[in-house]
C-alpha positions as CSV (number, residue, x, y, z in Angstrom):
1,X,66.3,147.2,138.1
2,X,67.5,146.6,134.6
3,X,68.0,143.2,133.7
4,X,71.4,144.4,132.5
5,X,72.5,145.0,136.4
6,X,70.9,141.0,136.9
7,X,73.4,139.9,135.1
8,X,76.1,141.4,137.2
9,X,74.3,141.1,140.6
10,X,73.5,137.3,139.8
11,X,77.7,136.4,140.0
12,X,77.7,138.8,143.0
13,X,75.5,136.8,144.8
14,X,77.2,133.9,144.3
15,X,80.2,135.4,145.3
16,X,79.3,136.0,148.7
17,X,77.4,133.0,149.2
18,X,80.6,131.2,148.3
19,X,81.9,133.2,151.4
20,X,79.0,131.9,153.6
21,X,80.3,128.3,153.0
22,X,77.7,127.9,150.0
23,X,78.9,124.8,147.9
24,X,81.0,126.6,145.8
25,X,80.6,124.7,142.5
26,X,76.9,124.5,143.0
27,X,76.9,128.1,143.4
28,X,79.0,129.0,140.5
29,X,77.0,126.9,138.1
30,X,73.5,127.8,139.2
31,X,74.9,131.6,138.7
32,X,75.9,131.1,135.1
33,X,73.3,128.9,134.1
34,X,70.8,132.1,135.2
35,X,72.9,134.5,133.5
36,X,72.6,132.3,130.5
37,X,69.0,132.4,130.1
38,X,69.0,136.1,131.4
39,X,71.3,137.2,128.4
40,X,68.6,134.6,126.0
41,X,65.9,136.5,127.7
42,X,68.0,140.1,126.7
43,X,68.4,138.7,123.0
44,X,64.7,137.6,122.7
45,X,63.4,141.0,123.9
46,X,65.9,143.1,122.3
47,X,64.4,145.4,119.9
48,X,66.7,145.8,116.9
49,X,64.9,148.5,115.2
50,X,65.4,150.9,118.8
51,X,67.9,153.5,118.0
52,X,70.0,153.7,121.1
53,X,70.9,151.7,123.7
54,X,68.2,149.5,126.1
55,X,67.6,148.1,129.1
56,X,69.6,151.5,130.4
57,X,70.1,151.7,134.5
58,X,71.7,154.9,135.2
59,X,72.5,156.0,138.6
60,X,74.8,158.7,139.8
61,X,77.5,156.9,141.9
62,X,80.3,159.9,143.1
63,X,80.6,163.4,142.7
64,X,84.3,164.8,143.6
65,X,85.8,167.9,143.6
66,X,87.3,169.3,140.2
67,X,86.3,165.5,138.1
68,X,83.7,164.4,136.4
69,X,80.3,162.6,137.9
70,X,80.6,159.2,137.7
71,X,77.2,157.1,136.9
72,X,76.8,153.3,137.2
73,X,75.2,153.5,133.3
74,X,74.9,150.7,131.5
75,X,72.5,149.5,128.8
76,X,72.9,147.1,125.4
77,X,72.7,147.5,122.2
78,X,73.5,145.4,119.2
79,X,77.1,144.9,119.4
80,X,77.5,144.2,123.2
81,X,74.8,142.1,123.1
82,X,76.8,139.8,121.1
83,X,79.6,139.9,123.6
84,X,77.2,139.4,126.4
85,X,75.7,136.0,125.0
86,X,79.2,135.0,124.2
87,X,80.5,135.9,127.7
88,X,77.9,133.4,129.3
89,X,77.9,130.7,127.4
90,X,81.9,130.4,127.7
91,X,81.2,131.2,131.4
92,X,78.8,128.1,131.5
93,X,80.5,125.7,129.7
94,X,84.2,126.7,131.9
95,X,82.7,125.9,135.4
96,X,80.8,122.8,133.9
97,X,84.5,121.4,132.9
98,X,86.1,122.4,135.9
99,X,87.5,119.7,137.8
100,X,85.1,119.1,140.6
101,X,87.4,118.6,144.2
102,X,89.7,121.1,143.1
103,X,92.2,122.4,146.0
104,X,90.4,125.3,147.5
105,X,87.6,125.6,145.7
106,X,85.7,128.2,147.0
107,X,88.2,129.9,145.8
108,X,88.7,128.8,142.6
109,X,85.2,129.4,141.7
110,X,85.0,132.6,143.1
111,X,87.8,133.8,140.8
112,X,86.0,132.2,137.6
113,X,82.9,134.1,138.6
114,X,84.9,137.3,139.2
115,X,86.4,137.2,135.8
116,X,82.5,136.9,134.3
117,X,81.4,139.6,136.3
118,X,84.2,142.0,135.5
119,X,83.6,140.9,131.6
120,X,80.1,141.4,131.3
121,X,80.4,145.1,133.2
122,X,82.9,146.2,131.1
123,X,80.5,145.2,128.4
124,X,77.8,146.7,129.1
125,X,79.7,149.8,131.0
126,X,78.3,153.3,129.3
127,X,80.7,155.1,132.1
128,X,84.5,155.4,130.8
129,X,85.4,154.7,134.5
130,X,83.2,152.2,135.2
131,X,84.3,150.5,131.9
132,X,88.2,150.6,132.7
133,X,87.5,149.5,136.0
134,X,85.6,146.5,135.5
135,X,88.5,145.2,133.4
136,X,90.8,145.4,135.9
137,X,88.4,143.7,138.7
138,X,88.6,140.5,136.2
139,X,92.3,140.5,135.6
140,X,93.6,140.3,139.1
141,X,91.6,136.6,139.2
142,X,93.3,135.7,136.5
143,X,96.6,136.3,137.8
144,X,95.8,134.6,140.7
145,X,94.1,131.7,138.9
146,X,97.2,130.8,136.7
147,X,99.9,131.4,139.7
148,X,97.8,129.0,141.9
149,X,96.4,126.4,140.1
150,X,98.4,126.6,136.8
151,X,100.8,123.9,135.7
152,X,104.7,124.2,136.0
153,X,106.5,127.3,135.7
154,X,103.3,128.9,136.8
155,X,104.7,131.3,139.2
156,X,107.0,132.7,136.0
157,X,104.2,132.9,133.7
158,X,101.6,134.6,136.2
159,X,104.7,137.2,136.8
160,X,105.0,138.0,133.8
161,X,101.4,138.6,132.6
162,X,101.0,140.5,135.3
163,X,103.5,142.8,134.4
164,X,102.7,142.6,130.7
165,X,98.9,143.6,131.5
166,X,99.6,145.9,133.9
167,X,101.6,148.3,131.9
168,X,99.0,147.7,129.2
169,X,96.6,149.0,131.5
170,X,98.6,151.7,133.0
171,X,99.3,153.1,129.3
172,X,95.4,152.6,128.6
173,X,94.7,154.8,131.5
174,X,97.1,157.7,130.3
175,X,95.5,157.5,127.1
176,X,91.9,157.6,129.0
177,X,92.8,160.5,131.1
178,X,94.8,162.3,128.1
179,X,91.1,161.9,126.1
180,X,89.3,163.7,128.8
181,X,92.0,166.6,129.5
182,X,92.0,167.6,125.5
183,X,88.4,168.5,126.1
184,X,87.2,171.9,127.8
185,X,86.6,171.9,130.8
186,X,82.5,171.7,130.9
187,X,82.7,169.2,128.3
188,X,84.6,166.7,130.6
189,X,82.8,163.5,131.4
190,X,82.9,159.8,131.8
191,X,79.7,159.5,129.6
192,X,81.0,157.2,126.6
193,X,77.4,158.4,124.4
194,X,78.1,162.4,125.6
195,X,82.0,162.1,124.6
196,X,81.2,160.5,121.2
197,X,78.0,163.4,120.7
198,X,80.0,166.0,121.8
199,X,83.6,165.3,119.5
200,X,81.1,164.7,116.5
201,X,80.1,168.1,116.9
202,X,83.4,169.6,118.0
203,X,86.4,167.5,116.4
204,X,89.5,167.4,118.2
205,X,92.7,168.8,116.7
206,X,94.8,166.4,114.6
207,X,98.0,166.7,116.1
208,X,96.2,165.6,119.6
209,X,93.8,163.1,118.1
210,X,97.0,160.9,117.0
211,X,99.2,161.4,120.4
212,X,96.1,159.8,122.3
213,X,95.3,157.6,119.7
214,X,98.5,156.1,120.0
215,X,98.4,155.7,123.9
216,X,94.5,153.6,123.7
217,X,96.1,151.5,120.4
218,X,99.3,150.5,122.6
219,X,97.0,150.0,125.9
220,X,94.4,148.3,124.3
221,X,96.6,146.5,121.7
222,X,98.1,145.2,124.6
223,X,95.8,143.7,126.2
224,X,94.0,142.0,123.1
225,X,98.1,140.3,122.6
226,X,98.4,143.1,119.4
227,X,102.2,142.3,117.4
228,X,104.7,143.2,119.0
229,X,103.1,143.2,122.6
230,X,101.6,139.4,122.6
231,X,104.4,137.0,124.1
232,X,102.7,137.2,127.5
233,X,99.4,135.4,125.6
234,X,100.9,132.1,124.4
235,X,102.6,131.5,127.1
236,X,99.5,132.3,129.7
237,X,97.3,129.9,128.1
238,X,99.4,127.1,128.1
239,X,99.6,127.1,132.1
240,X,96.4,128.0,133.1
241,X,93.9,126.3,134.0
242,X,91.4,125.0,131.3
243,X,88.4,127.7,132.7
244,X,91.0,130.1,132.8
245,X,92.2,129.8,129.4
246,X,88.8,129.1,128.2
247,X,87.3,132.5,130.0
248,X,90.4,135.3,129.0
249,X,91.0,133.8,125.7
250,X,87.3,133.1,124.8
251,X,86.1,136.3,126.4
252,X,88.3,139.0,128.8
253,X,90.9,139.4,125.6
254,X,87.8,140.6,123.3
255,X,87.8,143.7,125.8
256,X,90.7,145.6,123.9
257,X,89.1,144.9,120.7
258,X,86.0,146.2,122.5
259,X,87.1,149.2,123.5
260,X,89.0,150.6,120.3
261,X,85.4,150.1,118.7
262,X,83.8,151.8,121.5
263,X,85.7,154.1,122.8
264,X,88.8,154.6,120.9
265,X,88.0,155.1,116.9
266,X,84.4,156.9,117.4
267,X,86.3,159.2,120.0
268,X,89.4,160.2,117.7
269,X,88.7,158.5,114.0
270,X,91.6,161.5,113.0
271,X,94.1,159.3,115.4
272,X,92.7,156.2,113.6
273,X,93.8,157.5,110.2
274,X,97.0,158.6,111.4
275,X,98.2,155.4,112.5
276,X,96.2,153.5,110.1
277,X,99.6,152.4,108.0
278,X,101.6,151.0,111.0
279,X,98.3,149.4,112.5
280,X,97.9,147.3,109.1
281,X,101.8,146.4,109.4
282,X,101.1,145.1,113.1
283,X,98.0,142.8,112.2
284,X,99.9,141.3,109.2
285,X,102.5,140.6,111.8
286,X,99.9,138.9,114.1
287,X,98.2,137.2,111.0
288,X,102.0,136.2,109.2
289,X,104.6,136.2,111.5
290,X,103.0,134.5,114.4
291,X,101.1,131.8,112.0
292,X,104.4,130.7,110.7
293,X,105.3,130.8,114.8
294,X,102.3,128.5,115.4
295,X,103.3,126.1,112.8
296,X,106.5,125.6,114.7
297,X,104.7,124.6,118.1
298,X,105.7,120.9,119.2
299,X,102.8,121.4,122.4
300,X,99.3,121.3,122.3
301,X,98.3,124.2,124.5
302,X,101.2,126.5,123.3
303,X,99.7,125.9,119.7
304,X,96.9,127.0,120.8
305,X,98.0,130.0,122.2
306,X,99.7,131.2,119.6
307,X,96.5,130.5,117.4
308,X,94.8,132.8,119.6
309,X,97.1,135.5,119.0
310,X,97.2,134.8,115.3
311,X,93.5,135.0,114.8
312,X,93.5,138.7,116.6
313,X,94.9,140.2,113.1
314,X,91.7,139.3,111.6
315,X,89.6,141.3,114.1
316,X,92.0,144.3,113.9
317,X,92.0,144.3,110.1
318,X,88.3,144.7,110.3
319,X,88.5,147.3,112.7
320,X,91.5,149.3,111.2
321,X,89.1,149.0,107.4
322,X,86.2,150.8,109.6
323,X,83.1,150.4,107.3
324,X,79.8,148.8,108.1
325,X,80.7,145.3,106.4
326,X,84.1,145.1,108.5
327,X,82.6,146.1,111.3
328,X,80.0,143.7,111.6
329,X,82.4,140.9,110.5
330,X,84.4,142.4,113.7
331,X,81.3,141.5,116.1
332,X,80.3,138.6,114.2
333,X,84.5,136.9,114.6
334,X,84.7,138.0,118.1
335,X,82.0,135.9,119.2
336,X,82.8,133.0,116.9
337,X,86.5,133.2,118.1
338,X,85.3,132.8,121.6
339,X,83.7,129.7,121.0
340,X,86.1,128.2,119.1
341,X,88.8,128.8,121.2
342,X,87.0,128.3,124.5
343,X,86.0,124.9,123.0
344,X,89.3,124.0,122.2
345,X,91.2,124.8,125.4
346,X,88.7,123.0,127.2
347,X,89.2,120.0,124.8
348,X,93.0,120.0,125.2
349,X,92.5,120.2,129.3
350,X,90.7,117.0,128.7
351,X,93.3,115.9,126.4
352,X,96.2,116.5,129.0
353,X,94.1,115.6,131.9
354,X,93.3,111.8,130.6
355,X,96.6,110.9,129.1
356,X,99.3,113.4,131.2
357,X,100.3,114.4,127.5
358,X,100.7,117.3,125.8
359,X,103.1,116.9,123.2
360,X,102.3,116.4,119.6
361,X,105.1,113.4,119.4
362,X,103.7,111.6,122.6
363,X,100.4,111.5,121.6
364,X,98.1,109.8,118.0
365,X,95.5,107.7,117.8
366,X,93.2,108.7,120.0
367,X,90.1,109.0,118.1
368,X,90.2,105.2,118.5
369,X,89.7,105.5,122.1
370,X,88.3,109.2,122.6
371,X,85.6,109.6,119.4
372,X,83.3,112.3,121.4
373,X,87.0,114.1,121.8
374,X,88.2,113.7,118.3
375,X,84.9,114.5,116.9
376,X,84.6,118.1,119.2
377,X,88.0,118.7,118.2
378,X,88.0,118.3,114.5
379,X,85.0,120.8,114.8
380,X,86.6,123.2,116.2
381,X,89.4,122.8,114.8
382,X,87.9,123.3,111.3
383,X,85.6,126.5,112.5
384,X,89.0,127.9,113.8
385,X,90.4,127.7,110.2
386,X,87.3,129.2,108.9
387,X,85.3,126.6,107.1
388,X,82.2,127.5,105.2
389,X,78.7,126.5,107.7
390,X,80.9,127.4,111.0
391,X,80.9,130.5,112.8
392,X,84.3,131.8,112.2
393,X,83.8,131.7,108.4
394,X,81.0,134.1,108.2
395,X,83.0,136.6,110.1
396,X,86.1,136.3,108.5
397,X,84.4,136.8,105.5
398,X,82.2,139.9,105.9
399,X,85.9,141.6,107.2
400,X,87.5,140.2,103.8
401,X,84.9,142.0,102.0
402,X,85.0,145.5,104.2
403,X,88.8,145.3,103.7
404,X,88.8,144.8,100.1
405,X,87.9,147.9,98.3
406,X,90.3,149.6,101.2
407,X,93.3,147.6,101.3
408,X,93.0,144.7,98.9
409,X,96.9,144.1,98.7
410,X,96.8,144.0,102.8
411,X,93.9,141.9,102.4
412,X,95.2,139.3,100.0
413,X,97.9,138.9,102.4
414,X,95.7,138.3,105.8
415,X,94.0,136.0,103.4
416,X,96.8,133.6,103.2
417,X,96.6,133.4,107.3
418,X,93.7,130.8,106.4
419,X,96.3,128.7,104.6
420,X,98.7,128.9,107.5
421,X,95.9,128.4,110.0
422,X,94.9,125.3,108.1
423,X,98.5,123.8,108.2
424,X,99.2,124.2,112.0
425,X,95.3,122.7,112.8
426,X,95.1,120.2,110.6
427,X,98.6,119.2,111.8
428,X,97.3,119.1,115.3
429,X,94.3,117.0,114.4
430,X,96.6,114.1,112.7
431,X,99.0,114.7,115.4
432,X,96.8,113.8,118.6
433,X,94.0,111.4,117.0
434,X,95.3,109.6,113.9
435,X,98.2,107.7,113.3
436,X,99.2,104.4,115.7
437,X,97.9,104.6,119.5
438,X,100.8,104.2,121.5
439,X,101.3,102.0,124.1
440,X,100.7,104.2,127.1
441,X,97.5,105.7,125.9
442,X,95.8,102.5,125.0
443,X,93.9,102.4,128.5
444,X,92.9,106.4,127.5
445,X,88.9,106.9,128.3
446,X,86.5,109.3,126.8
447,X,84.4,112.0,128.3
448,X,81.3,109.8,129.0
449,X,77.4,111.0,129.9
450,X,75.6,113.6,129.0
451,X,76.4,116.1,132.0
452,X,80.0,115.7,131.1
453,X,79.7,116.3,127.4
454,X,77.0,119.4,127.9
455,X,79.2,122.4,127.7
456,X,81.2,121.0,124.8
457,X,77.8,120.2,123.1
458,X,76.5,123.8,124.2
459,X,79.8,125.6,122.4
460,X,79.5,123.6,119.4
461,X,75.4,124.4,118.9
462,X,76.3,128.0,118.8
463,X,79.2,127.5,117.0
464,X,77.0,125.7,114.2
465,X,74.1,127.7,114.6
466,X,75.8,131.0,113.7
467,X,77.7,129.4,110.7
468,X,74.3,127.8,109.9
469,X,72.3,130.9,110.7
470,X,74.4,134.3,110.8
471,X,71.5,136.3,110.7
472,X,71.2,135.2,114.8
473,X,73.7,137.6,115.2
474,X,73.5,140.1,112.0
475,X,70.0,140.4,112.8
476,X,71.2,142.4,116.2
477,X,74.0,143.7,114.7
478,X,73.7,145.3,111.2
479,X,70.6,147.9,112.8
480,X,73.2,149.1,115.4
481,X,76.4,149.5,112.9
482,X,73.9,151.1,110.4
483,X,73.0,153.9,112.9
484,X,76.9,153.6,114.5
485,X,78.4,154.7,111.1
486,X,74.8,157.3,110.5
487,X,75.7,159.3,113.8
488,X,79.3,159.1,114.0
């Protein structure tokens, strides 16, 4: 067995142990903390200078009449292994802050460890069916983890993101099955490597490319909160639960991203230059229009939603560019977004879960009674706006530089999104821990002992360490975009 398929089996287990009346939190912690030092193990024996994918399991699954095989085939190369370290550390550090006596717990923690385990298979997923379905498996969770132990209005909010990311996903599967009927017959199959061999060799007509194109950038674009289609986002991650928000914000949104790099681009790079104009209008309206949206936020959580959905321009600007430097700024801001942002929501759970506020104008002060809190945050908060020696920056600035020579008039105005980003943080920062304490909050305490502080500790080492260091990542990277852009 591959220790790719360990990492899926591990949460599996866990699962059904949870079913056999298995502790669930004790279960769902010693499952990610193996997958954590499975996917360290993955990284430590990963052999950069391989061309190709490792530690491949392929095994036929189902044969039916008149469709393709389908193979459980997975394997890792440079850029999902980023994705897979990011997916369990966020993983970790969610069920470490999760609220121990929660109402139905075995539940609750069976849902957490459902969205993981759809997230990582759709990561490492070579199968096109395989892939789409994994990411369904981790959404319905997350529907039911907001619509049953969200905050108020939860039952609104869990409606409508499941409408919103059900359509996306409808329109992503028309798009999936439109790719595989534009091929001939004996060329049909679910193998993502074969489908990118075989169009390299045999380039789809124009005309067709950009119709499909357009289905996987709406479906996909979706689900990754893409302008127009992100007012389900915001509002999602401001009622969910803190290890809800931290794992689809931090994690299951980076799938859409994903798979336009995966499957999308290197399938039909005609479609990509067809829609190329209208793609860079859309980002600017993620980076522009819903930065000056953020700044307006009067909530905590809200603000941080939006942020999310802000920051997502970036990552398609580097994608939409399509060079080796953007690219690998893509990978590099995916996984430094995911920490950021996971570290944040968890910050603000704590935040609303030790003073029952969330509004900017009944909270201040509370670095004098929360420093661990204050300090965490300001971190963040600062690797979120993309300040040199934090993670974010070194990714935001290898997309700046793929986008320049391209697009340096798009790129000078995503560029001013740092600006924005710094207003609305910063704002956020003097908002909640400087300024008079007020009366209500002066009996506020702070996250105390080691156990408790871990997973914000753990997101802020990696956070550091690949602002400090980005070659941890690069060095995993660059090899696999080099041979990305030299056979496709």
């Amino acid at each position: 067995m591959s220790f790719v398929s360990v990492l899926l089996l591990v949460p599996l287990l866990a699962f059904v142990a949870i079913l056999f009346r298995v502790p669930a939190r004790q279960a769902a912690l010693g499952a990610s903390l193996v997958n954590f030092l499975v996917s360290l193990w993955i990284y430590f024996h990963y052999d950069p200078q391989f061309q190709g994918y490792q530690f491949v399991q392929d095994i036929r699954w189902i044969q039916l009449p008149a469709l393709p095989e389908i193979h459980y085939h997975v394997g890792v190369d440079g850029i999902n292994l980023a994705l897979i370290l990011l997916t369990t550390v966020v993983t970790l550090a969610a069920v470490i802050v999760s609220p121990e006596g929660i109402k139905r717990e075995g539940e609750f923690y069976s849902y957490l460890l459902a969205i993981s385990l759809g997230a990582l298979g759709a990561f490492v997923s070579l199968d096109l069916f395989f892939f789409y379905i994994f990411h369904e498996f981790a959404l319905v969770p997350t529907f039911l983890l907001i619509g049953i132990w969200g905050s108020e209005n939860r039952q609104f909010v869990s409606l409508q993101i499941t409408l919103y990311l059900i359509v996306g996903s409808m329109i992503l599967l028309v798009g999936i099955l439109a790719l595989l009927v534009l091929l001939p017959a004996d060329a049909r199959t679910f193998d993502i490597p074969a489908l990118i061999n075989y169009v390299q060799t045999h380039p789809l007509p124009i005309n067709k490319e950009s119709l499909t194109f357009g289905f996987l950038l709406v479906g996909f674009g979706t689900l990754v909160s893409l302008f127009p289609f992100y007012t389900w986002a915001p509002s999602g991650y401001a009622v969910a639960p803190t290890a809800a928000a931290m794992l689809h914000a931090g994690v299951l949104k980076k799938f859409g991203l994903y798979g336009l790099l995966r499957v999308a681009i290197p399938l039909l790079p005609g479609g990509l230059e067809q829609w190329k104009m209208l793609l860079y209008a859309l980002l600017l309206g993620n980076i522009l229009y819903i930065g000056y949206v953020t700044i307006a936020q009067k909530e905590l959580t809200t603000m941080l939603g939006y942020s999310s959905v802000m920051h997502m321009g970036y990552l398609f600007l580097g994608l939409a560019t399509w060079n080796k430097i953007g690219l690998s700024g893509v990978v590099v801001l995916m996984v430094a977004h995911g920490l950021s942002i996971a570290l944040l929501f968890a910050l603000a759970g704590e935040i609303k879960d030790r003073t029952g506020e969330i509004k900017f104008s009944e909270l201040g002060g509370l670095g004098q009674r929360m420093p661990f809190v204050s300090v965490a945050f300001i971190l963040a908060s600062f690797a979120s706006i993309g300040v040199p020696g934090l993670a974010n920056f070194a990714g935001e600035l290898l997309i700046f530089f793929g986008s320049w020579k391209a697009q340096p008039w798009i790129t000078a105005l995503a560029i001013w999104g740092i600006v924005i980003s710094a207003v609305y943080q910063l704002r956020a920062v003097q908002s909640v821990f400087f300024g008079k304490l007020p009366t209500h909050l002066k009996e506020v305490e702070d996250i105390q002992g080691i156990t408790k502080k871990f997973p914000y500790i753990l997101l802020m080492s990696f956070l550091l360490l690949i602002g400090m260091m980005p070659n941890f990542l690069l060095s995993v990277i660059k090899p696999t975009v080099e041979q990305y852009f030299a056979t496709h």
